[in-house]
TIVEXRO-375803 format. One record per residue (C-alpha): x, y, z. Coordinates in steps of 0.25 Angstrom, whole numbers, plus 5000, padded with zeros to 4 digits. Example, Ala and Ser with C-alpha at 12.3 -4.5 7.8 and 13.67 -1.06 7.14 Angstrom:
% TIVEXRO-375803
504949825031/505549965029/
This chain:
% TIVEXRO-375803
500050215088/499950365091/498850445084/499050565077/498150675083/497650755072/496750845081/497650935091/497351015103/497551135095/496551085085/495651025094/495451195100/495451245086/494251155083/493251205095/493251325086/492351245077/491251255088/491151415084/490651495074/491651495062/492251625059/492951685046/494251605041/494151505050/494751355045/493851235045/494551105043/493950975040/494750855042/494550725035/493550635042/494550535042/495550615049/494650605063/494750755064/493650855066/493550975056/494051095064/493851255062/495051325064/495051485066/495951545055/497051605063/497051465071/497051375059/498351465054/498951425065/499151285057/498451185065/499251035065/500551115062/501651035069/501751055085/502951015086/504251025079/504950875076/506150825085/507350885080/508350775075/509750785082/510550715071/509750735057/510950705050/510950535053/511050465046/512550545045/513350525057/513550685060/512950815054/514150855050/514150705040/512750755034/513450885032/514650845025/513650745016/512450845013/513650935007/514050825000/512950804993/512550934989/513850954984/513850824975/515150784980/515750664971/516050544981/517550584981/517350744984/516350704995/517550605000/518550725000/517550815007/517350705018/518850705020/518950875022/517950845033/518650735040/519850845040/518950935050/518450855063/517550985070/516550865067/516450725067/516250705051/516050565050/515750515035/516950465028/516750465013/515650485002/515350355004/514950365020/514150485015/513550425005/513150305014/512450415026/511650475014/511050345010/511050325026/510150455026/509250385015/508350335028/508050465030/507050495017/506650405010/507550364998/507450314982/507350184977/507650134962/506550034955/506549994942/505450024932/505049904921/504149944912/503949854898/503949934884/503849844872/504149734879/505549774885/505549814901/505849954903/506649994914/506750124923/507250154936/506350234947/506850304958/505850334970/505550334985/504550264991/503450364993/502850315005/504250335012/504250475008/502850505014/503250435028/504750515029/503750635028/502850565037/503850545048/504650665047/504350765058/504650885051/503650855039/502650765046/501850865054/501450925041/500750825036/499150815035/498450685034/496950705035/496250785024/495550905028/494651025021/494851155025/493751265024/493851415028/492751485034/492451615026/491151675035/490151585030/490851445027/492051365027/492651345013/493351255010/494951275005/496351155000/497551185001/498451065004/497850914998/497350865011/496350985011/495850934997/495050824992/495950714988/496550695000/495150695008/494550604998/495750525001/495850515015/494350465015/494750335004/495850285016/495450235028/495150335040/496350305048/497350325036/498150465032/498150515016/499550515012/499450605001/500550604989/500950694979/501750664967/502350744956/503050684944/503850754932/505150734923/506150834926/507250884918/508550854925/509550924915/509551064910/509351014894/508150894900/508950784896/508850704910/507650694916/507050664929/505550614933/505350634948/504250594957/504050714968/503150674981/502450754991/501650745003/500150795000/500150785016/501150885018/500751025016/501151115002/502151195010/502851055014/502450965004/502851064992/503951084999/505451034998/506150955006/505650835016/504150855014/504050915001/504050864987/505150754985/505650664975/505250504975/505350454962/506150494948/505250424939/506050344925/505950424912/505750334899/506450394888/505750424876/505950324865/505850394851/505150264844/504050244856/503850384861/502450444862/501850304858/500650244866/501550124871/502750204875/502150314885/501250204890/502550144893/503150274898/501850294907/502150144914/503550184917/503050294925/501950234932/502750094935/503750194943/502750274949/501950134954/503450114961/503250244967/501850224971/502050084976/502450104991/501150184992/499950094983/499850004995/499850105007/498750184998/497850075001/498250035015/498950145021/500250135029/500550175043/501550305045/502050335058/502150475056/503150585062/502450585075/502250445077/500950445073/500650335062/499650375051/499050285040/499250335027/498650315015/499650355002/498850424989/499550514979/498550624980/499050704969/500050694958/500750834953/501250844938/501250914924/500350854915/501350754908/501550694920/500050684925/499750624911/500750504915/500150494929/498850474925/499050394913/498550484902/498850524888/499050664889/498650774880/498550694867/497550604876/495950604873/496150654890/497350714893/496750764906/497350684919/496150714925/494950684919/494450654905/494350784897/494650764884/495750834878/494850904869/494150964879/495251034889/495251164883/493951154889/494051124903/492651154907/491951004908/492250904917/492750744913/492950624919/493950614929/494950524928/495250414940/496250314939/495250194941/494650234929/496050234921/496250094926/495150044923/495250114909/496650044908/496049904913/495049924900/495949954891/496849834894/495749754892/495749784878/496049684867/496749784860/497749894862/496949964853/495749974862/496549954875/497250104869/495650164865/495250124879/496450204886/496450314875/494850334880/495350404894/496850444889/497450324897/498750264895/498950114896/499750104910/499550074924/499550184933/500450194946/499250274955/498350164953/499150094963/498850194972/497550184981/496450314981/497450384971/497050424957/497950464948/496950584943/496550644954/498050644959/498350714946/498350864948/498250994940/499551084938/499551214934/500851224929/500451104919/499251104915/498651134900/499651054891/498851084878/498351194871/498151304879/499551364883/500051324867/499051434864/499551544873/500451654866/501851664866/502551764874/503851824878/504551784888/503351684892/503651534890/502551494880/501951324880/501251244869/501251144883/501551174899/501351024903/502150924893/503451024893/504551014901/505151124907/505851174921/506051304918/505151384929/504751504920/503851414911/503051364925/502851524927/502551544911/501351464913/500851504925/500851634918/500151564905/499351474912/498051574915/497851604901/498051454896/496851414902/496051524901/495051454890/494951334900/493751394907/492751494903/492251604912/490651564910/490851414910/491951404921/491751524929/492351484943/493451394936/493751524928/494051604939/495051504945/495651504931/495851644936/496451604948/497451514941/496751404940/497051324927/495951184925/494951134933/495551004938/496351094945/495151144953/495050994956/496350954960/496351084971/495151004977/495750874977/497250904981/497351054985/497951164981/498751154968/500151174976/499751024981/500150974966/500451074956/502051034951/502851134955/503451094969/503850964962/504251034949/505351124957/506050984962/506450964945/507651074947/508151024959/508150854953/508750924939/509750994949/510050874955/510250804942/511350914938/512050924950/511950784956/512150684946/512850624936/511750624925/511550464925/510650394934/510250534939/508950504945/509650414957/510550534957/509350634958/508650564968/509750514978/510450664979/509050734981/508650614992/509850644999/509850775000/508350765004/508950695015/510050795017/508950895017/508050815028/509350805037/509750945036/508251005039/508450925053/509850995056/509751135051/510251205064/511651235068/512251205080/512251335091/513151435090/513551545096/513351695093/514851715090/514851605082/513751645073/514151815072/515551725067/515151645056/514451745050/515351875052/515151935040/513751925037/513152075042/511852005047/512451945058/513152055062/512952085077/512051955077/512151915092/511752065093/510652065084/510151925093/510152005104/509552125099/508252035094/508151945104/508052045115/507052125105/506252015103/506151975119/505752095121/504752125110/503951995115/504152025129/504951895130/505651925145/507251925142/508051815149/508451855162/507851985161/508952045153/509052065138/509751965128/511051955125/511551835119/512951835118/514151775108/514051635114/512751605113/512251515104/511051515093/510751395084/510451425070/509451365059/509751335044/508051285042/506851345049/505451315046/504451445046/502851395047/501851515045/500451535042/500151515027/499251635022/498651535013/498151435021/498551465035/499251355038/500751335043/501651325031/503251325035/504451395027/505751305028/506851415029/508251415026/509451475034/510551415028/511751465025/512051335014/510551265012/510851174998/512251224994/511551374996/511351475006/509751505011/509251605019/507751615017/506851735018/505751755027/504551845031/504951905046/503851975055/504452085061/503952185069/503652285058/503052155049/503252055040/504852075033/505551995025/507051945029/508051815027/508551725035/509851745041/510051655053/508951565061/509451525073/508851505089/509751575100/509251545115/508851655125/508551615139/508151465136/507251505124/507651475110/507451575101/507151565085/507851675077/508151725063/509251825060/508651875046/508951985036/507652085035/507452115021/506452255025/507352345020/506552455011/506552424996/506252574992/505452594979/505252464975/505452434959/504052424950/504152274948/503752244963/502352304961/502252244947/502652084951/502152134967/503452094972/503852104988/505352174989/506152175001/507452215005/508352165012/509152255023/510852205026/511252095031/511652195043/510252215045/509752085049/509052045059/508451935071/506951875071/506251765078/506251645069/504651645072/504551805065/504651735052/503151725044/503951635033/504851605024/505051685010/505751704996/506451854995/506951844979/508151964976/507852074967/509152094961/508852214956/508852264970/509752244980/509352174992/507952174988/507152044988/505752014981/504751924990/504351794983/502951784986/502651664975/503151534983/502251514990/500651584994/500951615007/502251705004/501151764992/500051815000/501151865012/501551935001/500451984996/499852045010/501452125012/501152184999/499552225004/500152275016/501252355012/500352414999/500952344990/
């Protein structure tokens, strides 16, 4: 059995530094004492650097389309799909193609396509149907339940090569030295409490495998008739950028959970949402039942380079609007004596907010459930529950070992406060005014930006500046309850499992529903199209290069366009600047001059890494180059360095060309530095970044390796060719922002 070596030779240097005096800014980390490995200090710029970023890229795949028996068979089926071809147009498609034989094209009808997707299904892993039984009144209750086994999903992640090397499996503190000590700071879950504490409950040999799990109704049609209730996963072992991500490592569904329809002569009685309550947690113990027994014994995973870890499953947090956190944690919401999820603060006391109550564990709650079933009558059996705000039902997390339901629970911002405090806040125009922001339903995105605007003043009563000084100023600083000051400890930074990645996945499942299906039996509908073309997906991301072609070729297929105008003369012109700009010695000491038949290979997909200004570490832009990426063309922005400093410019063309026996990476891009002029009031006022872009003519060849990272350039449409930088996607693209603007006086 190999052995994963968790301590490098880089690492192994970078900790001799530990013998000397610390100096200003440098990193301490502290890994778990399970873990084997030593705490090391690294020196700022070093630790930037990324220590335990991959070494190596993974083996490319020379046939990423199999199971389909040629490329050009993927092809044909991914269009296909996208297109929602009926089975008799997708036969008559297949049947032009056989009219053209410059490739093989071996499938035969919709039928053989269909049987290579299900083929593909090996590839990640695919849904099952179970059947939920649930009794009400006496009469069995049936529901269906769609989902993937969990554990499945985690060890695709596990053995895939591009997304395995981001993984961390040993807790670790981080402290920054700041001239007198090192203070500590979280940023992702393993840096945080709950994963530490976690790791010293399993045995010293085993791995945390750390889940998060979101849940939420969705509407499905435009008048929110049809409903959907998916279950979203991530990986809390993967980093933010990766695991709030999308695609193979971000957020995915696993399960579309049953909705019992309201019935207008039981609903809102004690029987019936103790009824409804079942029906979720019996389809959520189905969910969870590939991962209660390796929560207690672990389970061997021989990862993407051949190292076999033993992990230990825990659903480490749990992401979800107040509705759905009551449902998790069994409680009776607002019109409960605690309506907290939390701890036990009665409800008459939340306007307060400045003691402390009694957490709430989930061993307590069962043993509070065990009582009350003891009881001769329901009449105390219901005084028993009521005394903690429980509900009568069995709860799916109990099956899972070192997992609480209460502590997994976590505060969200954009959810929080359902009583009282936003009903009171004035109505104004054009601002969405709520009595509620946690019971409604609601996808329109301007109501998420309404309440960040109100939430500040909401909460303002919560804490008083003599009492609650310190949690004063953080109210200050945008922050709403103090649980949340807990849950940053326990889980990190509130990106880790605030809503909103898996709230953006709703329009994409209700688009699906639209455009996808026939409005009956929709969620099989739902789930098979978005696996599939999750799979599509994962097969294109491992052939997004063209084959080489030539120069001619290329100046060809794209007569017309002004940029690549004179491009084999642009080619040379920067390759023989750049050689001898870097004092590369030029092949057979003359200058370049590629000519028409030489080849270059070019790239719809690139990965950018750079150095995060938040925390220092390697964070990676996937970067599109395609002239049809989902049924649209996408040619992403970037920030260039170029020799008069940072600029801004889109992506053109990515291609290698060879000079001598050395492949080159390069980018042909249109620079958008082209004065603006006076710039209009508004920019100052809502500090916007404009740029301009210069015409197609004007564009331009730079190393791959001069782009700092990836951006979002949004038209102004008032003026032409004038662009405004997006700075509020991310904080790294904020405070890059922020020093262009310091720098240019701005």
């Amino acid at each position: 059995m190999l052995v994963r070596s968790d301590t490098n030779k880089e690492e192994r240097m970078l900790s001799l530094r530990g013998l000397f005096d610390e100096v200003f800014d440098d990193i301490q980390v502290r890994y778990h004492p399970n873990s084997g490995r030593p705490t090391q200090v690294y020196h700022f710029e070093d630790y930037r650097c990324g220590p335990g970023t991959p070494a190596a890229p993974p083996k490319v795949d020379p046939e990423p389309w199999r199971p389909f028996r040629t490329c050009i068979d993927f092809e044909v089926a991914e269009l296909a799909h996208e297109a929602a071809l009926t089975h008799e147009q997708t036969d008559q498609f297949i049947k032009l193609i056989h009219r053209s034989r410059c490739e093989l094209f071996m499938l035969q009808n919709c039928k053989d396509m269909r049987d290579m997707w299900d083929a593909a299904l090996f590839k990640l892993t695919p849904f099952t149907k179970e059947e939920v039984v649930v009794p009400f009144q006496g009469i069995d209750q049936t529901f269906p339940f769609f989902h993937r086994s969990l554990w499945d999903w985690v060890v695709d992640l596990l053995q895939d090569p591009e997304v395995g090397p981001h993984f961390v499996f040993d807790a670790q503190q981080l402290l920054k030295f700041d001239g007198n000590k090192f203070v500590q700071y979280i940023h992702e879950p393993w840096t945080a409490n709950a994963f530490w504490e976690h790791q010293l409950k399993i045995p010293s040999d085993g791995k945390p495998l750390a889940f998060i799990l979101y849940a939420d109704k969705a509407k499905l049609s435009s008048f929110g008739r049809a409903k959907g209730y998916p279950i979203v996963a991530r990986c809390a072992n993967l980093p933010a950028a990766v695991c709030n991500g999308e695609g193979l490592g971000g957020g995915q569904v696993v399960g579309w959970l049953p909705i019992v329809k309201e019935d207008k002569k039981h609903s809102g009685k004690l029987t019936f949402v103790n009824f409804k309550n079942t029906v979720w947690h019996m389809s959520f113990l189905m969910l969870l039942a590939c991962l209660a027994l390796l929560s207690k014994l672990g389970s061997p995973v021989k990862c993407w380079d051949d190292v076999v870890c033993i992990f230990y499953p825990i659903i480490l947090i749990l992401s979800a609007d107040y509705e759905e956190q009551v449902v998790m944690a069994l409680i009776r919401g607002l019109m409960g004596k605690f309506p907290c999820p939390v701890c036990l603060i009665p409800r008459e006391e939340l306007s307060k907010g400045s003691n402390t109550y009694r957490l709430r564990t989930s061993v307590d709650a069962k043993t509070l459930r065990a009582r009350a079933r003891e009881s001769m009558t329901a009449e105390v059996r219901e005084q028993v529950l009521s005394s903690e705000s429980l509900r009568d039902v069995d709860s799916a997390f109990d099956t899972m070992e070192h997992t609480d339901v209460y502590r997994a629970l976590s505060f969200d911002k954009l959810h929080f406060n359902d009583e009282g405090n936003f009903e009171s806040f004035p109505h104004w125009r054009n601002l969405n005014h709520f009595d509620q922001v946690v019971s409604i339903s609601f996808a329109d995105g301007t109501k998420y930006e309404d309440i960040s605007k109100l939430i500040v003043f909401a909460a303002h009563n919560v804490f008083k500046h003599d009492l609650d000084p310190q949690a004063y100023l953080l109210l200050q600083l945008y922050s709403e309850l103090p649980h949340l000051f807990d849950d940053i400890e326990a889980k990190g930074v509130t990106r880790n499992y605030n809503t909103k990645p898996n709230e953006k996945m709703h329009g994409p499942l209700k688009n699906t529903y639209q455009d996808r299906t026939n409005f009956k039996n929709f969620a099989e509908q739902i789930l098979r199209y978005n696996h599939d073309s999750l799979v599509a997906e994962y097969i294109r991301s491992k052939m997004e290069c063209l084959d080489a072609q030539n120069l001619d070729n290329i100046e060809a297929a794209n007569a017309g366009d002004a940029a690549f105008d004179r491009f084999r003369i642009k080619l040379n012109e920067f390759l023989n600047r750049a050689f001898a700009a870097n004092g590369i010695p030029f092949p057979n000491g003359r200058r370049i001059q590629l000519a028409v038949n030489d080849m270059i290979t070019e790239f719809r997909f690139i990965k950018v890494s750079y150095e995060s200004l938040v925390d220092w570490r390697i964070s990676v832009d996937y970067l599109r180059c395609n002239p049809m990426f989902h049924g649209s063309p996408r040619y992403d922005c970037v920030i260039l360095q170029a020799e008069s400093g940072p600029i801004f410019a889109k992506l053109l063309s990515v291609f290698t060309c060879i000079v001598g026996d050395v492949t080159y990476p390069i980018a042909l891009t249109l620079p958008y530095d082209q004065p603006v002029g006076t710039r209009p009031r508004k920019d100052k006022d809502f500090k916007f970044w404009r740029v301009k872009a210069k015409p197609r003519a004007s564009a331009e060849c730079f190393s791959v390796q001069s782009i700092i990272r990836g951006c979002v350039l949004a038209e102004d449409s008032s003026r032409v060719n004038e662009f405004l930088v997006v700075d509020t996607t991310d904080t790294d693209i904020f405070l890059r922002m922020k020093e262009i603007r310091t720098e240019a006086g701005y």
